[in-house]
KEKE-3310 file (N, C-alpha, C; in steps of 0.2 Angstrom, whole numbers, plus 5000, padded with zeros to 4 digits):
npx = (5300:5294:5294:5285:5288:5295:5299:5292:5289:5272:5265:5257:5256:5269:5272:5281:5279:5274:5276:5266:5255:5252:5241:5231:5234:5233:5220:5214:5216:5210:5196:5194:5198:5184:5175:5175:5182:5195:5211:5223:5237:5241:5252:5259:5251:5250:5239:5226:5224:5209:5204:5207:5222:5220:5232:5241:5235:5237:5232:5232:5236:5235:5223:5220:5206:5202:5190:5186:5197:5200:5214:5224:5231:5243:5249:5255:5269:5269:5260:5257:5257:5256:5244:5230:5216:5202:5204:5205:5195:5187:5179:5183:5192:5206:5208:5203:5200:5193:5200:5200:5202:5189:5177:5173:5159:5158:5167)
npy = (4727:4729:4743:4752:4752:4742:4729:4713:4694:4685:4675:4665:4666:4668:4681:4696:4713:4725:4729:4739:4736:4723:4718:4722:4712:4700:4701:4700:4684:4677:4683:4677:4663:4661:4661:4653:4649:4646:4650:4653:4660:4653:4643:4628:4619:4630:4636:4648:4651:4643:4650:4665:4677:4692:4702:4692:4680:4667:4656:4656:4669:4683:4695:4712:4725:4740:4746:4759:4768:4763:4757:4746:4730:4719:4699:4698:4694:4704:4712:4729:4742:4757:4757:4767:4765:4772:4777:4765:4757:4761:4760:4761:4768:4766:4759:4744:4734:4731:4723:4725:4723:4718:4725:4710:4704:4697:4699)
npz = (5155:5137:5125:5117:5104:5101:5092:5090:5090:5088:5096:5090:5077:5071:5067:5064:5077:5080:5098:5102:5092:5094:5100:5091:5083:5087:5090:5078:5075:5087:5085:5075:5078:5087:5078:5073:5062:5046:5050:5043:5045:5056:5065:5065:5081:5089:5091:5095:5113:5123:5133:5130:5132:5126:5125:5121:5115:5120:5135:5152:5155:5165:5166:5173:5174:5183:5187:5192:5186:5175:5171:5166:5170:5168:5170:5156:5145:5133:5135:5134:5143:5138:5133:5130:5135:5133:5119:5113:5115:5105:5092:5074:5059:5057:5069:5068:5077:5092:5105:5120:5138:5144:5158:5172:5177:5189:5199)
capx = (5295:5295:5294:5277:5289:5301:5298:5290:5287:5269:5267:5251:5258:5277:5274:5281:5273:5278:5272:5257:5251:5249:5234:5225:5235:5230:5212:5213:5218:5206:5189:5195:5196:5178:5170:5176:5184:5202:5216:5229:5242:5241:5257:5255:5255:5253:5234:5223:5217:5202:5200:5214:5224:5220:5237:5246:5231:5237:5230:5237:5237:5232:5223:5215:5206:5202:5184:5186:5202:5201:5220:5227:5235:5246:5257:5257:5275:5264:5257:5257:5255:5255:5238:5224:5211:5197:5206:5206:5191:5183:5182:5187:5197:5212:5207:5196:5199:5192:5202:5201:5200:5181:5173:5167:5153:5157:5174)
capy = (4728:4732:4747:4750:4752:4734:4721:4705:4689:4684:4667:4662:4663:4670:4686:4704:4719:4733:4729:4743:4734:4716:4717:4718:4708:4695:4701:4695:4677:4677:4683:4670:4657:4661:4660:4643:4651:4643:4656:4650:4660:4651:4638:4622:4615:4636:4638:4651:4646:4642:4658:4668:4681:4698:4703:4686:4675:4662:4653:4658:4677:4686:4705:4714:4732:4746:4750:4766:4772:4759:4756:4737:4727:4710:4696:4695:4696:4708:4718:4735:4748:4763:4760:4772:4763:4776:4776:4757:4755:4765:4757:4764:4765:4766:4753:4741:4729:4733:4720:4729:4717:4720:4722:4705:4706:4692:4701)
capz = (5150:5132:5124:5111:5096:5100:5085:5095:5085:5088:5098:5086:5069:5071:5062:5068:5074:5086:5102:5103:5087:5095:5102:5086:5077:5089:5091:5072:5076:5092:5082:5070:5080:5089:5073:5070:5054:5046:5050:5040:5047:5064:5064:5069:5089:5089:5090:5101:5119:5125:5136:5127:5133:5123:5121:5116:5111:5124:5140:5156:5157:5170:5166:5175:5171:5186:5185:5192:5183:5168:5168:5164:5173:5167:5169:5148:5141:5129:5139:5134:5149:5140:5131:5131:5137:5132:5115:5110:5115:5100:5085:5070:5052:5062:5074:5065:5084:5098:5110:5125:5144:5148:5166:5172:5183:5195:5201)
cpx = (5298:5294:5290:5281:5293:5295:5294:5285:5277:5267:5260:5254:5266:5278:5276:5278:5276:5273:5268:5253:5248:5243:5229:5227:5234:5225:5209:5212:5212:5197:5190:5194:5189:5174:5172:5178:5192:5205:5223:5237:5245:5249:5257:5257:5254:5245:5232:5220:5211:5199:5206:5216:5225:5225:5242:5243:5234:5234:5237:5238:5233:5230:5220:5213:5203:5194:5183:5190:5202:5208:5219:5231:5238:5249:5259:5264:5271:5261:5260:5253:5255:5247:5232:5218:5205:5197:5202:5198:5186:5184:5183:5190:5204:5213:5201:5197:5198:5195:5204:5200:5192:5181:5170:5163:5150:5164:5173)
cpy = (4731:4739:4746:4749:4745:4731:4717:4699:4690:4674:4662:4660:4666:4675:4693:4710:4721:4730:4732:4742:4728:4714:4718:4715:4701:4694:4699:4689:4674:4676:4678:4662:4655:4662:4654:4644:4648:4648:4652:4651:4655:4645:4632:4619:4625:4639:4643:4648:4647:4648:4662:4675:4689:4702:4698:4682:4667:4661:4654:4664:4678:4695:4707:4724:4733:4746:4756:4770:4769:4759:4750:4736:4721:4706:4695:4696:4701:4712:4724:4741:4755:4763:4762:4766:4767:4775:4769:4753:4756:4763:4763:4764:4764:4761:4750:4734:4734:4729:4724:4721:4722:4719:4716:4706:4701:4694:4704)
cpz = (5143:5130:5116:5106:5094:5096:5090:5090:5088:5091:5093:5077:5068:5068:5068:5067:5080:5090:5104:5098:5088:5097:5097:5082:5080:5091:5085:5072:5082:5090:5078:5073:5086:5086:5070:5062:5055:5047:5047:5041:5054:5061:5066:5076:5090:5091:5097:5107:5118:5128:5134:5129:5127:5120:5117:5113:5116:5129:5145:5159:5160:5169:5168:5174:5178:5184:5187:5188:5175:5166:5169:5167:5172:5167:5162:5146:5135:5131:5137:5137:5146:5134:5133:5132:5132:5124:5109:5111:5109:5092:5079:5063:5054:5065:5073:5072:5089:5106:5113:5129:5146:5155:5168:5180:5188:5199:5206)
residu = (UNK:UNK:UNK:UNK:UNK:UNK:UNK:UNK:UNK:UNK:UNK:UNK:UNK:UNK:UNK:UNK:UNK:UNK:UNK:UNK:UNK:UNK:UNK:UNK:UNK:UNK:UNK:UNK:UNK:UNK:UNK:UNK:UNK:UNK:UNK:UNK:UNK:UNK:UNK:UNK:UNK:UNK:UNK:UNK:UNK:UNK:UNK:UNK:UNK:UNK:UNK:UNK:UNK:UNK:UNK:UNK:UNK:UNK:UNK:UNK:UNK:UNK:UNK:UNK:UNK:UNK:UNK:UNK:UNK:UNK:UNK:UNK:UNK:UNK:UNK:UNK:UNK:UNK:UNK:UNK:UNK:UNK:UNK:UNK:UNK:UNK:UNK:UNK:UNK:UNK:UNK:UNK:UNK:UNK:UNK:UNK:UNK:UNK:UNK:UNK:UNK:UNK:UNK:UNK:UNK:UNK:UNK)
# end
């Protein structure tokens, strides 16, 4: 596993960010592409899945959140284990994303 502060490209539009920052730089790319709005940084052959992974904005990942403890659990090359759940969930000037993995309620 990485560590929150490593560089890591971004597999949507190849830009860097610290691993504890990716998830809302791809919850960027994600709201965008579920508003059917142009994202210009996207690259091409590079676009958001269809049910997109939270941490990397691809198809394929597997996350699961705890309902009793609300820790995450992921196979995302992205994945970042030491975020606050409780934290991240709370929008904010700081944290203008809220991409957290929601409870689904067929699980």
């Amino acid at each position: 596993k990485k560590d929150g502060k490593d560089e890591i490209k971004c597999f949507i539009c190849a830009a860097k960010a610290q691993l504890r920052n990716m998830q809302k730089h791809v919850g960027k790319h994600i709201l965008l592409a579920l508003r059917r709005f142009q994202d210009r940084l996207v690259k091409a052959g590079h676009e958001v899945g269809i049910d997109p992974c939270g941490w990397c904005g691809r198809d394929g990942c597997k996350t699961q959140l705890s309902s009793t403890s609300l820790s995450v659990t992921s196979n995302c090359p992205f994945h970042y284990d030491k975020m606050i759940y409780s934290r991240a969930a709370i929008l904010s000037t700081g944290n203008s994303s809220t991409n957290v993995p929601v409870l689904c309620p067929l699980c």
